[in-house]
C-alpha positions as CSV (number, residue, x, y, z in Angstrom):
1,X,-75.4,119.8,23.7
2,X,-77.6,117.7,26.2
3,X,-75.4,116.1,29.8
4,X,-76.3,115.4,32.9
5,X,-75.3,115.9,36.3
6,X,-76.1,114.9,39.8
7,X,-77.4,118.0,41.6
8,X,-78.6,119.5,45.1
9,X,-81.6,122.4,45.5
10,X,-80.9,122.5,49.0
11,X,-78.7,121.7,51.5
12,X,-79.1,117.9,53.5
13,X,-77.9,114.3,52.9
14,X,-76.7,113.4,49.5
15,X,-79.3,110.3,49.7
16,X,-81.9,112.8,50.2
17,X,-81.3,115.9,48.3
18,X,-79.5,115.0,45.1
19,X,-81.0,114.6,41.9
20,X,-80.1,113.0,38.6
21,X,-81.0,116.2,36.1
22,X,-80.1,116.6,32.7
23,X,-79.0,120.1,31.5
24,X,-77.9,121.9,28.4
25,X,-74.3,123.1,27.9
26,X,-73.4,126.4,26.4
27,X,-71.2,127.3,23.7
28,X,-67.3,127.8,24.6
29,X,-66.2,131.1,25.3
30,X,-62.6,132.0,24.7
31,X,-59.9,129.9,26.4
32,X,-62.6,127.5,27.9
33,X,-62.9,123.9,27.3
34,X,-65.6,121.5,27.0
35,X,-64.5,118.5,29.6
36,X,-66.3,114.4,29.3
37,X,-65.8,113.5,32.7
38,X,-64.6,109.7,32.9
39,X,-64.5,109.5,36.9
40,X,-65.2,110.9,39.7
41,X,-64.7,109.8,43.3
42,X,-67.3,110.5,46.4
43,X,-65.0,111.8,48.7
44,X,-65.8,112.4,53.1
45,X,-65.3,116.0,51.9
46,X,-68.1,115.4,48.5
47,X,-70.6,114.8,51.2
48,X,-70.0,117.9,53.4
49,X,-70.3,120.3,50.4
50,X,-73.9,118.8,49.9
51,X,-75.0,119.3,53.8
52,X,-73.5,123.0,53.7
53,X,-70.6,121.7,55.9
54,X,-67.6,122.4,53.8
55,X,-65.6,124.8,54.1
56,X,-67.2,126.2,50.7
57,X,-70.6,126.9,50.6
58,X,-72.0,127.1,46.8
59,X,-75.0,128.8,45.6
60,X,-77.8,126.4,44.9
61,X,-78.7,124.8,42.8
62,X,-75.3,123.2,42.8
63,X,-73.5,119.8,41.1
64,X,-71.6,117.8,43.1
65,X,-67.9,116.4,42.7
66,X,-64.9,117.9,44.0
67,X,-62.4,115.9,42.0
68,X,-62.5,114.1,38.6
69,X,-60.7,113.3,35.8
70,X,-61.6,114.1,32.3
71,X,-60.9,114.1,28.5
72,X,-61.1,117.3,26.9
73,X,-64.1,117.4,24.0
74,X,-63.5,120.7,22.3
75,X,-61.6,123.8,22.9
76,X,-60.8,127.5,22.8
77,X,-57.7,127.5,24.3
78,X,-54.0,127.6,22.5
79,X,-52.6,125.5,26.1
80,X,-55.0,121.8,25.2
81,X,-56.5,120.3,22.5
82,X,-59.2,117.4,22.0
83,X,-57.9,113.8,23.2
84,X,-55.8,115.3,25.8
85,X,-56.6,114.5,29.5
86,X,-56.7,116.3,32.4
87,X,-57.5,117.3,35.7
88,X,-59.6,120.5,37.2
89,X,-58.0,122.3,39.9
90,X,-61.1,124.1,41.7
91,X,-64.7,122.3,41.3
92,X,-66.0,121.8,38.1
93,X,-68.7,119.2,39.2
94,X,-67.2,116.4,38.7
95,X,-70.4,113.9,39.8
96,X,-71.1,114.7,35.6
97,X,-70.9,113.6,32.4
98,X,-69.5,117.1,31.2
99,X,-68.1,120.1,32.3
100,X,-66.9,123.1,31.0
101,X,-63.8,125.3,32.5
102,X,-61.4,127.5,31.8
103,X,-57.4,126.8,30.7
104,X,-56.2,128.1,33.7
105,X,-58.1,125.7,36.0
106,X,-56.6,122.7,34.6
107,X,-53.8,120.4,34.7
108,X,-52.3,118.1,32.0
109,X,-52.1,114.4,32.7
110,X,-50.2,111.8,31.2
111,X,-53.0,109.6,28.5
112,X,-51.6,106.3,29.8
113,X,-52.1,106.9,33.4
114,X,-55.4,104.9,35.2
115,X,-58.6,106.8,35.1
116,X,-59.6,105.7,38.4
117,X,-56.3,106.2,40.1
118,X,-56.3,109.8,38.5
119,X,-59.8,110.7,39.6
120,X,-58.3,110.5,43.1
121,X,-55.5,112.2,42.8
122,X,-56.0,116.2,43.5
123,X,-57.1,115.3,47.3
124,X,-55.5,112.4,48.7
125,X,-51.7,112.5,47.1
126,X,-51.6,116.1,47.5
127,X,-52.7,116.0,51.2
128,X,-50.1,113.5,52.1
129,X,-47.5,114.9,50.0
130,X,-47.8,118.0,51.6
131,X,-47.9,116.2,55.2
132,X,-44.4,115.2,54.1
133,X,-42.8,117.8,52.7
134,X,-44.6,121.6,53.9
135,X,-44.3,121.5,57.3
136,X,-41.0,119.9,58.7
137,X,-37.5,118.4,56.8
138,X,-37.8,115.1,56.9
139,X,-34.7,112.6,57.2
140,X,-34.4,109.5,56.1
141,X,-35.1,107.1,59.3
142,X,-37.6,109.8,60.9
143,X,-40.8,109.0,62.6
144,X,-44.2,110.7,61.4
145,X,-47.3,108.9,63.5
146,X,-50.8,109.2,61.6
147,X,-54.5,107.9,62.6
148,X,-57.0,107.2,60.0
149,X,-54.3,104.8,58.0
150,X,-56.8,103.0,56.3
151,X,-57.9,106.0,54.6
152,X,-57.3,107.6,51.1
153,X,-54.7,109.9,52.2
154,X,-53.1,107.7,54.9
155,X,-52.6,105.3,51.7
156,X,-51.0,107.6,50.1
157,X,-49.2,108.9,53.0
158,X,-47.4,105.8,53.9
159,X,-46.6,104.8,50.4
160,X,-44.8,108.4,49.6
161,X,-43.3,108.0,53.4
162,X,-41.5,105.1,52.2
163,X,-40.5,106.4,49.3
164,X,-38.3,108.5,50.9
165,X,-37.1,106.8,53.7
166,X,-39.7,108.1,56.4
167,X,-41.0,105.8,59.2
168,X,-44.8,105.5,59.8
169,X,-46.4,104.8,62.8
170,X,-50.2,104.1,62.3
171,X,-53.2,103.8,63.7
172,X,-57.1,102.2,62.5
173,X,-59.8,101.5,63.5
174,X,-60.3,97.9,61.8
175,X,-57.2,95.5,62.6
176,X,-58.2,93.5,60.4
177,X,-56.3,95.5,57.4
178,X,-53.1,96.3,58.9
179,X,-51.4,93.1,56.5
180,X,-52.8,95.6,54.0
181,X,-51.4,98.6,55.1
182,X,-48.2,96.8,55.8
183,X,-47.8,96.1,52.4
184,X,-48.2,99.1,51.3
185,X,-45.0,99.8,53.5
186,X,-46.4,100.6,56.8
187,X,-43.9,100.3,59.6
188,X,-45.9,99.8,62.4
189,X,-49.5,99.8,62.7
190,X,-51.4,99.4,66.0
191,X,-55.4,99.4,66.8
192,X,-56.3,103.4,67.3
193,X,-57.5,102.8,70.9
194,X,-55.7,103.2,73.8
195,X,-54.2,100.2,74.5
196,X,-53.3,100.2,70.9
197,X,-51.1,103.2,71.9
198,X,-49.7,101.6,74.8
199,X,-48.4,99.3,72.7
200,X,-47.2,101.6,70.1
201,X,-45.2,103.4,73.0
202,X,-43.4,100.8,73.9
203,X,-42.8,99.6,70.6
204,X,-40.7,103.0,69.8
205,X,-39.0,102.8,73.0
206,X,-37.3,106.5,73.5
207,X,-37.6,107.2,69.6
208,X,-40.3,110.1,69.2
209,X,-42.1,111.3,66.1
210,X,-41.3,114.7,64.4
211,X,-44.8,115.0,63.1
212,X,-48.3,113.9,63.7
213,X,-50.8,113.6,60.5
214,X,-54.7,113.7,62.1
215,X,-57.9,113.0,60.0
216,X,-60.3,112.0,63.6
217,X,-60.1,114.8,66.2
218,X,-60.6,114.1,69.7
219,X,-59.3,111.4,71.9
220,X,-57.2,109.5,69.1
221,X,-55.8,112.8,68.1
222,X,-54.5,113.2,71.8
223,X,-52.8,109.9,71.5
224,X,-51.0,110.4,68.5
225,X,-49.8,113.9,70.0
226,X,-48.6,112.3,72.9
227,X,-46.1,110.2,70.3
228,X,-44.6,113.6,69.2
229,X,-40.7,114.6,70.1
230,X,-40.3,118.1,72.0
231,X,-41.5,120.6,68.9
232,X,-43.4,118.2,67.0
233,X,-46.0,119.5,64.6
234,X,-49.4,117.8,64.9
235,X,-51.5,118.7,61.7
236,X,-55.4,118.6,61.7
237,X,-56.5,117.4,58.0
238,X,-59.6,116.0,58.5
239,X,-62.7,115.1,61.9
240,X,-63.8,112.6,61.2
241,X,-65.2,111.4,64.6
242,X,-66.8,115.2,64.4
243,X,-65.1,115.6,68.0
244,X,-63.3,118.5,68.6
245,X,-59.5,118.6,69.4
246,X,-59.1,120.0,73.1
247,X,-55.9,119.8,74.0
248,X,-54.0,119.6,77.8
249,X,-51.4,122.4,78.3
250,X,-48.5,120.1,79.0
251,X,-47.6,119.4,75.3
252,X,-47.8,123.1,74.8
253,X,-45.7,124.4,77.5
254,X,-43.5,121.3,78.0
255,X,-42.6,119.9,74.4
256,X,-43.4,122.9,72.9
257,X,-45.9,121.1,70.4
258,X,-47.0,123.2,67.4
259,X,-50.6,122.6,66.1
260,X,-51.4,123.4,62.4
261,X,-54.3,123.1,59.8
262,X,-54.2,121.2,56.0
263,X,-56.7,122.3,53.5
264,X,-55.2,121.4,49.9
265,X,-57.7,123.5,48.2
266,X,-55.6,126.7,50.2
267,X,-52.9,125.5,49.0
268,X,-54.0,125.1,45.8
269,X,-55.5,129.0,46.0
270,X,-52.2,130.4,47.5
271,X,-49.5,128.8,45.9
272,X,-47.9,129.7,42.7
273,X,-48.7,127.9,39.1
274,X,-45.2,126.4,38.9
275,X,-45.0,125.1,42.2
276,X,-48.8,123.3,41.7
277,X,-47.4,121.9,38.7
278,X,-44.3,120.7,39.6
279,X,-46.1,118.7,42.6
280,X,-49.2,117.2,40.4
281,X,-46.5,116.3,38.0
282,X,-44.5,114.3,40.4
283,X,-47.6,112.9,41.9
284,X,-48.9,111.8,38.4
285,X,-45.8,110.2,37.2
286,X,-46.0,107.7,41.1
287,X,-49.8,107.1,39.9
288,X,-49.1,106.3,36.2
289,X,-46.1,103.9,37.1
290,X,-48.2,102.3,40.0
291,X,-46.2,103.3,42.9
292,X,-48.9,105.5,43.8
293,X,-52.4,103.8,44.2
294,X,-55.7,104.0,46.5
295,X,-57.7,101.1,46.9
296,X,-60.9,101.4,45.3
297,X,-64.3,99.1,46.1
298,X,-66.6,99.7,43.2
299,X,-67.4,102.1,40.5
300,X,-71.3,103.1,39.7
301,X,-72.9,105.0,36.7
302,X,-74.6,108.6,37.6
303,X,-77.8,107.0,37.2
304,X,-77.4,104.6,40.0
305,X,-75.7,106.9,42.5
306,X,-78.7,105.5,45.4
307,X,-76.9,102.2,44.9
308,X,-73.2,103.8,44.9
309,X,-74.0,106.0,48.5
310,X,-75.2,103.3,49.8
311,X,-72.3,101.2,49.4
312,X,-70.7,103.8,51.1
313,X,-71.8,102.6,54.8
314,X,-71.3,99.2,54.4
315,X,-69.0,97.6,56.7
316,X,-67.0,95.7,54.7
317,X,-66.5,98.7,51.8
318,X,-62.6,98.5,51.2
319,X,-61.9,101.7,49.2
320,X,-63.4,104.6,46.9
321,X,-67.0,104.7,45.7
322,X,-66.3,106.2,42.1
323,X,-68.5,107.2,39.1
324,X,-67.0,105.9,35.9
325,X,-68.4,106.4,32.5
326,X,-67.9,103.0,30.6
């Protein structure tokens, strides 16, 4: 059977180095399944794996496409059968119009949720969901401060923080979507600069955060630690400004501030099957009801993924770039 698939020979920037290829599939082995991919998101992350800056490096030539959501063709495996959809846990290549991958790598979805909404769900809801619930117990009424709000996971952050009660404090870059975030149930959001923090600080008064979500690194990552209670945890998900995080040895010795890492594919590695299931499960059923969404600004075919990357650094891009077979 005949596909095709977006691949890298070498390492560099996706606009330079990837290539729309056909290729030929093999036959099932026992307990695999043959996957049609209907969508796959280009993730921050997406385009690290195809510089060699991820924190997996694949053998080349590789396809691209961390996440996607598919509908399973054929299979040998007792677990799924053709017509049921799912979700790949570890990289199948999703930036594809097929895949193929063993039982044990994927997760069952409900048929009625949104194919674009469950493209994006192994990253974004996890990484906020996790945010929430692995580090700290959360009350109801507490305070958890994030940058990058605008983002995919910040989305997602604040709309789980709200479902249970928990108080965001954010911070963007671009002002002009804060009514945006605010509907989403933001609290509070401020400009991430620092008078947008002054103004944040005096807006909480003596009330402190418990944790600190950052996706940027340096100086707006030392402003949202400075919002942290005495033994706070400020989690580093993401660097987006490519800065390191250097921090002053006040918070340390004074508040005590504890500084940890988010990777969801560790998670994914280290944690047991019923635990992984039990959160994708809970995840799903927010996305398929609605109460769970990402904004998304386009979708693009395979074949015109020039067109789709650059849409990417367009100012007034609101949302995912996703590939959606039609």
């Amino acid at each position: 059977m005949k596909s095709r698939h977006l691949v890298f020979n070498q390492f560099g920037a996706a606009s330079t180095v990837l290539n729309l290829e056909s290729f030929t599939l093999p036959p099932l082995k026992a307990g695999e399944l043959l996957l049609e991919i209907q969508a796959s998101p280009i993730n921050p992350a997406d385009l690290n794996f195809i510089e060699g800056t991820y924190g997996i490096k694949p053998e080349l030539p590789a396809t691209a496409g961390i996440e996607c959501f598919a509908t399973v063709l054929e299979s040998q495996s007792e677990r799924f059968s053709p017509g049921e959809t799912v979700m790949p846990l570890s990289r199948v290549g999703g930036w594809a119009d097929h895949a193929i991958t063993h039982e044990q790598n994927l997760i069952r979805l409900p048929s009625e949720i949104d194919p674009l909404q469950a493209a994006m769900l192994k990253v974004n809801p996890a990484t906020a969901f996790l945010l929430l619930n692995h580090f700290e117990s959360l009350q109801a009424g507490d305070w958890v401060v994030l940058n990058a709000a605008n983002s995919g996971v910040g989305q997602c952050t604040i709309q789980l923080a709200k479902h249970l009660g928990i108080q965001t404090l954010c911070f963007l870059r671009n002002t002009s979507l804060i009514s945006e975030l605010k509907k989403l149930g933001a609290t509070k959001v401020f400009e991430d600069s620092t008078t947008g923090y002054a103004s944040a600080l005096e807006s909480l008064g003596k009330e402190r955060a418990k944790l600190a979500f950052n996706a940027v690194g340096g100086e707006s990552a030392l402003r949202i630690m400075k919002l942290l209670g005495p033994s706070g945890t400020h989690i580093t998900y993401g660097a987006m400004a490519k800065k390191p995080l250097t921090v002053p040895n006040g918070p340390l010795i004074f508040n005590d501030i504890r500084l940890r890492g988010l990777w969801v594919t560790q998670w994914i590695r280290e944690s047991d099957p019923q635990t992984i299931n039990q959160t994708y499960a809970e995840l799903a059923e927010l996305v398929r009801s609605g109460k769970l969404t990402q904004a998304i600004d386009s979708t693009y075919d395979l074949a015109d993924f020039s067109s789709a990357l650059a849409r990417l650094n367009q100012p007034k891009r609101l949302g995912k770039i996703i590939f959606h077979k039609k």
